[in-house]
C-alpha positions as CSV (number, residue, x, y, z in Angstrom):
1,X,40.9,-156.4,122.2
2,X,37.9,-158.7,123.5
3,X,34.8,-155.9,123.5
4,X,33.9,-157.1,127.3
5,X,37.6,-156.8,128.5
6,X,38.1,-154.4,131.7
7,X,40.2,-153.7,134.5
8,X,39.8,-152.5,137.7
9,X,41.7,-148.4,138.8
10,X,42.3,-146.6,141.7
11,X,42.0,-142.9,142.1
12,X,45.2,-141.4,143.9
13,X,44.3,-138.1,145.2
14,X,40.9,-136.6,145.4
15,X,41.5,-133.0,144.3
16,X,39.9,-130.7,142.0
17,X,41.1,-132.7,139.2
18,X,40.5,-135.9,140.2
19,X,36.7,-136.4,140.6
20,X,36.0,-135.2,136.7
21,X,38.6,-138.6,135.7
22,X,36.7,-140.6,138.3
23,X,34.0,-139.8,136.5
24,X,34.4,-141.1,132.9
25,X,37.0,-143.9,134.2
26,X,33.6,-144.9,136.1
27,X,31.5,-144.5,132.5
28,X,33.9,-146.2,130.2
29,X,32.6,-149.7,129.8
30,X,36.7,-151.0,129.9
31,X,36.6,-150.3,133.5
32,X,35.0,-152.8,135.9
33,X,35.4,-150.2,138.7
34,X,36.8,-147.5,140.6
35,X,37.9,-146.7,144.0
36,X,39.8,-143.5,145.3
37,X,42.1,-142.8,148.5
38,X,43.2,-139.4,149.7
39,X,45.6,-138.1,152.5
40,X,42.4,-136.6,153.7
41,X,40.2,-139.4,153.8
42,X,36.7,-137.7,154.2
43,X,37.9,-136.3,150.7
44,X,37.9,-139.6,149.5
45,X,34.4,-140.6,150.8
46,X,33.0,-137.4,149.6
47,X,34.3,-138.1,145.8
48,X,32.9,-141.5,146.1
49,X,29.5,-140.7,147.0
50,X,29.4,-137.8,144.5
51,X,30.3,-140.1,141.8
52,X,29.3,-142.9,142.5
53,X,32.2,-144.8,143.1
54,X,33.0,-148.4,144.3
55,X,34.3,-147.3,147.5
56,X,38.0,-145.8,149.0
57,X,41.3,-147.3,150.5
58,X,43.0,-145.8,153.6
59,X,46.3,-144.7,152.0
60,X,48.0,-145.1,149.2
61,X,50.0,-148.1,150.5
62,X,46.8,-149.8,150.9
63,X,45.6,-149.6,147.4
64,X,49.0,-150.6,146.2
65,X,48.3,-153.9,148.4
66,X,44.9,-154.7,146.8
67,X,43.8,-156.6,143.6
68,X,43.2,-153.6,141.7
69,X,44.8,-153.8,138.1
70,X,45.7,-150.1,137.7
71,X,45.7,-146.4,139.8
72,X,45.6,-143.1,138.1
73,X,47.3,-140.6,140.2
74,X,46.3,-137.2,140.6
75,X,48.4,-135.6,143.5
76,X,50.6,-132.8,143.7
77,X,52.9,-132.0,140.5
78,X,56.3,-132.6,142.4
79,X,54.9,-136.0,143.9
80,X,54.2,-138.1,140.5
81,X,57.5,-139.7,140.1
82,X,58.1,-141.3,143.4
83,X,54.1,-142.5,143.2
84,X,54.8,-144.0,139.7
85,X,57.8,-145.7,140.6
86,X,56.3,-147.3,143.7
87,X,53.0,-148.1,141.9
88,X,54.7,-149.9,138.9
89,X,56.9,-152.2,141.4
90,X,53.6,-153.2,143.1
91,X,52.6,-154.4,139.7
92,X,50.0,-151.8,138.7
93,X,49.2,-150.3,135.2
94,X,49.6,-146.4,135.6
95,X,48.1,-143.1,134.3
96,X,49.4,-139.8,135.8
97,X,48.5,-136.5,135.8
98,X,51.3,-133.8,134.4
99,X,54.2,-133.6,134.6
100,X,55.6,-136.5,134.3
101,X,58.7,-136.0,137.3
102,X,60.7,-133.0,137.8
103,X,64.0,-134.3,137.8
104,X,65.8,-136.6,135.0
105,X,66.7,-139.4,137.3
106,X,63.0,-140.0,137.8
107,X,62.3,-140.1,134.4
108,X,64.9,-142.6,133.5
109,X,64.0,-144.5,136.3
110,X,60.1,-145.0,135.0
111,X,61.2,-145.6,131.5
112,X,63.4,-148.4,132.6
113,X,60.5,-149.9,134.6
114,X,58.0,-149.6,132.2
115,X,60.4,-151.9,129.9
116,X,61.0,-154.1,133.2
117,X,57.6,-154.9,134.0
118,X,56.3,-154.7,130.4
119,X,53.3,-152.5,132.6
120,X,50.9,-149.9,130.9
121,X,52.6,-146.2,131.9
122,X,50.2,-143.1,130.2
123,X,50.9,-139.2,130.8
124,X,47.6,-137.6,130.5
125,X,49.0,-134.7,129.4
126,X,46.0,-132.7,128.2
127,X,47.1,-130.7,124.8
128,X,48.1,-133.5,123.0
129,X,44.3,-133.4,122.1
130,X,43.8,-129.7,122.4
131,X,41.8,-128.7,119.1
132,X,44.4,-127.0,117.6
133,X,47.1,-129.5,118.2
134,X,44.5,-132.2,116.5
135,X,44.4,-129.7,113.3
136,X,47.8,-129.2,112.8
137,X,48.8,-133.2,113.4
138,X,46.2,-133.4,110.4
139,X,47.8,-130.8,108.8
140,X,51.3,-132.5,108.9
141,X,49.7,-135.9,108.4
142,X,48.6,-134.2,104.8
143,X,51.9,-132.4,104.3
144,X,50.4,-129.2,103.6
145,X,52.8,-127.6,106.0
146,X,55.1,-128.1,103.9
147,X,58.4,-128.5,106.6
148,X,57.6,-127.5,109.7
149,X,60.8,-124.9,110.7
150,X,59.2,-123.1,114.1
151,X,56.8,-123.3,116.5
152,X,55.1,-122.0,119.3
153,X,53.5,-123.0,122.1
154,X,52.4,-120.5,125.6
155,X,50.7,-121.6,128.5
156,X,49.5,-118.4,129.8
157,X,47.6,-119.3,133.3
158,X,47.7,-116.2,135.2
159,X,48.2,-117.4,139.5
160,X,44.8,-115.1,139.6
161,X,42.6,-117.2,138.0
162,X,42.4,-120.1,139.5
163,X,46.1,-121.0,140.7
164,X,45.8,-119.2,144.2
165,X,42.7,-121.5,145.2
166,X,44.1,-124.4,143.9
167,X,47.5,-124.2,145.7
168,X,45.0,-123.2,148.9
169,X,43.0,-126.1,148.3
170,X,45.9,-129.0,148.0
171,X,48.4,-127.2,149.8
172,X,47.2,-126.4,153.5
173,X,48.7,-124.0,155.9
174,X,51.9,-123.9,153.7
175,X,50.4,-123.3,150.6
176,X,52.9,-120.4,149.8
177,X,56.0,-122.9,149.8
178,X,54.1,-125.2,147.2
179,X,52.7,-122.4,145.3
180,X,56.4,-121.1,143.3
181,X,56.1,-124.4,141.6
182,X,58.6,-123.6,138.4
183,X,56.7,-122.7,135.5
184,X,59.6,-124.5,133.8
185,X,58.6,-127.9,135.4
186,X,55.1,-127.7,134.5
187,X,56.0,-127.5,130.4
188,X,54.1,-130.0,129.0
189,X,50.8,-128.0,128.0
190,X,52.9,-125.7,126.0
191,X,55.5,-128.4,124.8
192,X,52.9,-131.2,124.2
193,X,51.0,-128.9,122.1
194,X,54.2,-128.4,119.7
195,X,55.5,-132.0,119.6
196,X,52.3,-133.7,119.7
197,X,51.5,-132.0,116.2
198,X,55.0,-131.6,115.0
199,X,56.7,-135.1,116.1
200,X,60.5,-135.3,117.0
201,X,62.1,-134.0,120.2
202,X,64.1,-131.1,121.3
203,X,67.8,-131.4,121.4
204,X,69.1,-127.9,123.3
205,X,67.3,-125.0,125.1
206,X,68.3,-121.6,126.3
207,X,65.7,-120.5,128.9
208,X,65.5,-116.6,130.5
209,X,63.2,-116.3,133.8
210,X,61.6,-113.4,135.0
211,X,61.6,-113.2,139.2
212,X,59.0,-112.5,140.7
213,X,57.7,-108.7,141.9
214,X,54.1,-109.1,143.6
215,X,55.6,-109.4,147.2
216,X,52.9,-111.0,148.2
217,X,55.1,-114.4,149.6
218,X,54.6,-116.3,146.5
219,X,57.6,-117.0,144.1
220,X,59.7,-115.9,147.2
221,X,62.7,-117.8,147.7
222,X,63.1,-117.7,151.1
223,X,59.7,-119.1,151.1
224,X,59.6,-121.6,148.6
225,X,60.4,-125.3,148.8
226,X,61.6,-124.9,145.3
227,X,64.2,-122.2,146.2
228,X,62.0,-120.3,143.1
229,X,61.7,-116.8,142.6
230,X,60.7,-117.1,138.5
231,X,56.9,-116.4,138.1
232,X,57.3,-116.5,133.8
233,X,59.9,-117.9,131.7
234,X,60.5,-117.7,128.1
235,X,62.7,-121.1,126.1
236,X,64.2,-121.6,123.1
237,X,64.2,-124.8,121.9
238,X,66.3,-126.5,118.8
239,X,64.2,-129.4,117.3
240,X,66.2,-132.6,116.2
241,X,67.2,-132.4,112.4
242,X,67.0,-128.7,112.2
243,X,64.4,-126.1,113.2
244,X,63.5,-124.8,116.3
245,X,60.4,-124.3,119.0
246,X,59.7,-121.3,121.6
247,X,58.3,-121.9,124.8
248,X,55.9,-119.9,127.6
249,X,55.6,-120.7,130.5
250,X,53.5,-117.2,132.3
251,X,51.6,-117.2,135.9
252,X,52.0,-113.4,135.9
253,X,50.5,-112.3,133.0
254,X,47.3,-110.0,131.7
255,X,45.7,-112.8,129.7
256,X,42.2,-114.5,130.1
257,X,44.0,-118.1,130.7
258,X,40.3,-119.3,131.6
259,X,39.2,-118.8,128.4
260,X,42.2,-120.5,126.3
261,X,45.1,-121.3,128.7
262,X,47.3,-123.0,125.8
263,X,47.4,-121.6,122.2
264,X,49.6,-122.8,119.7
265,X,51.5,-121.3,116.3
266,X,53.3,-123.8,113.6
267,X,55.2,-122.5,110.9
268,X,56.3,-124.0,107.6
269,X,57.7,-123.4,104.0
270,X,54.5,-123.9,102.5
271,X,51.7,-122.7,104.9
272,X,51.2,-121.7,108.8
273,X,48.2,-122.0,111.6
274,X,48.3,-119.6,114.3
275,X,46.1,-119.1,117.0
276,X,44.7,-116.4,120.1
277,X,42.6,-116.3,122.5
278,X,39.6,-116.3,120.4
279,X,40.4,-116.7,116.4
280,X,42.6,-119.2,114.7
281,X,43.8,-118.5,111.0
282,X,45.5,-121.2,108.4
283,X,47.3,-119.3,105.9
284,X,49.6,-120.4,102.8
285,X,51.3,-118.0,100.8
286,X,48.4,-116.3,98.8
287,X,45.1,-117.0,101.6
288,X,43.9,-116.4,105.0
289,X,41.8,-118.8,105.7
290,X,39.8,-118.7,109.3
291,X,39.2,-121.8,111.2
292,X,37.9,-120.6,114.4
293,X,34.9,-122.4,114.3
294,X,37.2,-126.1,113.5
295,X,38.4,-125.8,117.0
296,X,36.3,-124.2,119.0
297,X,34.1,-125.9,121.9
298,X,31.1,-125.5,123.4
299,X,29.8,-126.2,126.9
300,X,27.7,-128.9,127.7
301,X,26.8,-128.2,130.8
302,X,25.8,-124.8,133.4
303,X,29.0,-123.2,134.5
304,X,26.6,-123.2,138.3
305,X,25.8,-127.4,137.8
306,X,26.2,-128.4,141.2
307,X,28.8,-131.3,140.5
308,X,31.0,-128.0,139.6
309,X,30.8,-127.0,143.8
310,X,33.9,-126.5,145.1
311,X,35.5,-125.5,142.0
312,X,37.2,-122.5,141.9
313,X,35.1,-120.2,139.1
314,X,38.2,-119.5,137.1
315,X,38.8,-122.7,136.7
316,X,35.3,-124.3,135.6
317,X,35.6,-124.1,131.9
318,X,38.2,-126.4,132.1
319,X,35.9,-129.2,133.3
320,X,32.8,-128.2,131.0
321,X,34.1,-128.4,127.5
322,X,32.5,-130.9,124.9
323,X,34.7,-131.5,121.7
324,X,35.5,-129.3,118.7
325,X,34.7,-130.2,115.0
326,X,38.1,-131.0,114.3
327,X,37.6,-134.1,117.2
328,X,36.3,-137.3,116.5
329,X,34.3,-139.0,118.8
330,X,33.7,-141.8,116.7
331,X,36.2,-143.7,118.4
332,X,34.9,-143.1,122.1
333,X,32.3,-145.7,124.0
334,X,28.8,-144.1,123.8
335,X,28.9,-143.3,127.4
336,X,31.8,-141.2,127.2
337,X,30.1,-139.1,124.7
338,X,27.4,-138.2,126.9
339,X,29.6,-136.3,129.1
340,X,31.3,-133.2,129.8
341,X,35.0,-133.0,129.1
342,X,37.7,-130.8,129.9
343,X,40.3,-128.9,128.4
344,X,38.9,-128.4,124.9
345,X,37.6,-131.6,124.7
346,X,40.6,-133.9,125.6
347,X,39.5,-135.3,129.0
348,X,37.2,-138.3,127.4
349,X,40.2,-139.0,124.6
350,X,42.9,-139.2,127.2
351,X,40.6,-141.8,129.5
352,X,39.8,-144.0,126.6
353,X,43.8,-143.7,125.5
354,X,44.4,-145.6,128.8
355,X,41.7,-148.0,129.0
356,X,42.3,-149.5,125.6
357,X,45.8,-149.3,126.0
358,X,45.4,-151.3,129.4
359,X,42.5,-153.6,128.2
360,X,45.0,-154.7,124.9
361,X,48.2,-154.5,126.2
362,X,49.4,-151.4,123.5
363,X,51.7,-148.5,124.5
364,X,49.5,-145.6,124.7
365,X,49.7,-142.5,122.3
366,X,51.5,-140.5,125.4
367,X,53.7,-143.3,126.7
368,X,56.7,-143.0,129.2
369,X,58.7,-141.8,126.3
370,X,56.3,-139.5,124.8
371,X,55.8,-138.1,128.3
372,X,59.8,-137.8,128.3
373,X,59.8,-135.4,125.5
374,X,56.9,-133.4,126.7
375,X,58.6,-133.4,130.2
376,X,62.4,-133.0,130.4
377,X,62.8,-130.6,128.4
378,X,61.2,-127.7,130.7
379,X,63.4,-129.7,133.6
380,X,66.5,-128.6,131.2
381,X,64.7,-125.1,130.0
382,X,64.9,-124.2,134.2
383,X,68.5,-125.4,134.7
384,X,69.1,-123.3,131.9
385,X,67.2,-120.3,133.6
386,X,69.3,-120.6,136.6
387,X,72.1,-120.3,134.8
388,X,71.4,-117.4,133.0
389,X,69.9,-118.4,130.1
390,X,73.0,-120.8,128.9
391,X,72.6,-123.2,126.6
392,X,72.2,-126.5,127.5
393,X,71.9,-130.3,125.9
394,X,68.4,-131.7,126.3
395,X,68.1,-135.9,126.9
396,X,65.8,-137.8,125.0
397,X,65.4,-141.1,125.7
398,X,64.5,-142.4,122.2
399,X,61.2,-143.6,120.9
400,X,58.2,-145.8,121.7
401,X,58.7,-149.4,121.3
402,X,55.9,-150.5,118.3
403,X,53.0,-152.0,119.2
């Protein structure tokens, strides 16, 4: 890849989210710039100006009808795969936000055009550079686990910290109907976390849900566009060639999700890593060996920093992390460096994924078919659910083509 090589992205959506992306996409010397468009358009102009963008589109259709190489959506979780699809048939390189789709047809349907159009298509699903993923993919890479048998893998983010405001914030005077969004279709910071160490794909799950009893309209059925009523659900995953993985998904649940939202356990015959809230062990069969400090970041910025206005608080650690020990930032442009990231440190490495990627034609770490195995299986784990916790076939759609 030529050193001065760049494209030019579009932001889709100007949520929460969002701005933080426009941000480093905007530092990273691969991208020549950036523009944003929102449904609300003085969202869009108030994202520009506060980082300094290149300037907005009217609508979505309108960005698709520009010159701009790529767009990087960041809309509503149930609206990525109809955006993808439409974006890669206008000829644009593409980097969504999670998940991926919510149905299997959608899927398919972007894997097929990603081979059509030979077009970049990233996920930028956030744990597959979450600390402790990176130091058990290390682990394997070493073979100390010896073979990896079981895992784990919870996302544990309670509606009370933080989930409320955002479903307020992106979802209007109907926020209710969006907000019992299936845990079960929002999998892949639990599942990333286990494949994106581990490697393979699942092959069958049996799911069990837990309805809802707050009674306060949310995870109502009669209310819900999802026709959802589970708040948490718990899967069962068999891996392919033997072994198995267990699956959280919790948005009721007395846990301090803004502190670690994702935490991850990996078992093997030789040795095990398994991690809490706030400590994370490696043990073989004679030691105990605490790692904490490998994986843990640090701030690198005021939780008050104005560019963190508007923010719900529960959710501002998620925008202020810098990277662990276990990260290297070698690999990152300078300017990237210099900044906060986000989810344990992942935001910058997930940006650069998709600018080199892009900028040298490669398929990106989490490509379509990655994203596929981060992605359906949830889609499966809730069919499963509904049907009382049978077990059912998972899809997977093979691997990555090489580079």
């Amino acid at each position: 890849m030529s050193s001065n090589a760049q494209f030019s992205l579009g932001i889709v959506g100007a949520g929460q989210f969002s701005g933080q992306f426009a941000k480093l996409f905007k530092a990273h010397p691969g991208v020549s710039s950036v523009h944003i468009t929102d449904l609300l358009p003085e969202r869009a102009e108030a994202t520009c100006e506060q980082y300094h963008l290149d300037g907005t589109y009217p609508s979505f259709e309108a960005m698709l009808a520009s010159d701009l190489d790529a767009v990087a959506i960041f809309t509503q979780r149930w609206t990525h795969g109809p955006l993808v699809l439409q974006a890669l048939d206008a000829g644009k390189h593409v980097y969504s936000a999670v998940p991926m789709a919510i149905s299997i047809e959608e899927i398919e349907a972007i894997i097929a055009k990603v081979r059509e159009t030979g077009l970049t298509y990233m996920m930028g699903e956030t744990s597959h550079y979450n600390p402790a993923t990176i130091f058990a993919r290390n682990k394997v890479a070493e073979g100390a686990f010896g073979r990896i048998f079981y895992a784990e893998g919870d996302y544990v983010h309670d509606m009370d910290l933080g989930f409320y405001a955002a479903y307020q914030f992106s979802g209007g005077e109907n926020w209710k109907s969006t907000a019992s969004y299936p845990p079960m279709l929002y999998p892949t910071h639990s599942v990333g976390g286990v494949l994106g160490a581990i490697g393979g794909h699942a092959v069958s799950v049996s799911c069990i849900g837990v309805r809802d009893e707050r009674g306060d309209g949310v995870f109502d059925r009669e209310v819900s566009m999802f026709d959802n009523d589970f708040s948490n659900a718990t899967a069962l995953f068999e891996l392919a060639g033997g072994g198995s993985f267990r699956i959280n998904e919790f948005r009721r649940v007395g846990y301090p999700s803004h502190i670690r939202e994702s935490r991850f356990r990996y078992f093997g015959t030789e040795a095990s890593f398994e991690e809490t809230v706030d400590y994370a062990v490696w043990q073989t069969k004679d030691t105990v060996t605490h790692v904490t400090e490998q994986i843990e970041t640090k701030p690198t910025m005021s939780l008050d920093d104005p560019s963190l206005e508007g923010i719900d608080p529960a959710l501002r650690d998620a925008f202020v992390s810098g990277l662990a020990p276990v990260h290297d930032p070698s690999r990152l442009p300078e300017a990237l460096r210099k900044l906060p990231s986000g989810h344990e440190g992942s935001h910058q490495f997930l940006v650069d994924d998709f600018v080199v990627a892009v900028n040298s034609g490669t398929i990106p770490p989490v490509s379509a078919w990655q994203a596929a195995r981060y992605t359906v299986p949830g889609i499966v784990a809730h069919q499963s659910a509904l049907r009382g916790g049978e077990r059912l076939p998972v899809p997977d759609f093979g691997d990555a083509p090489s580079n």
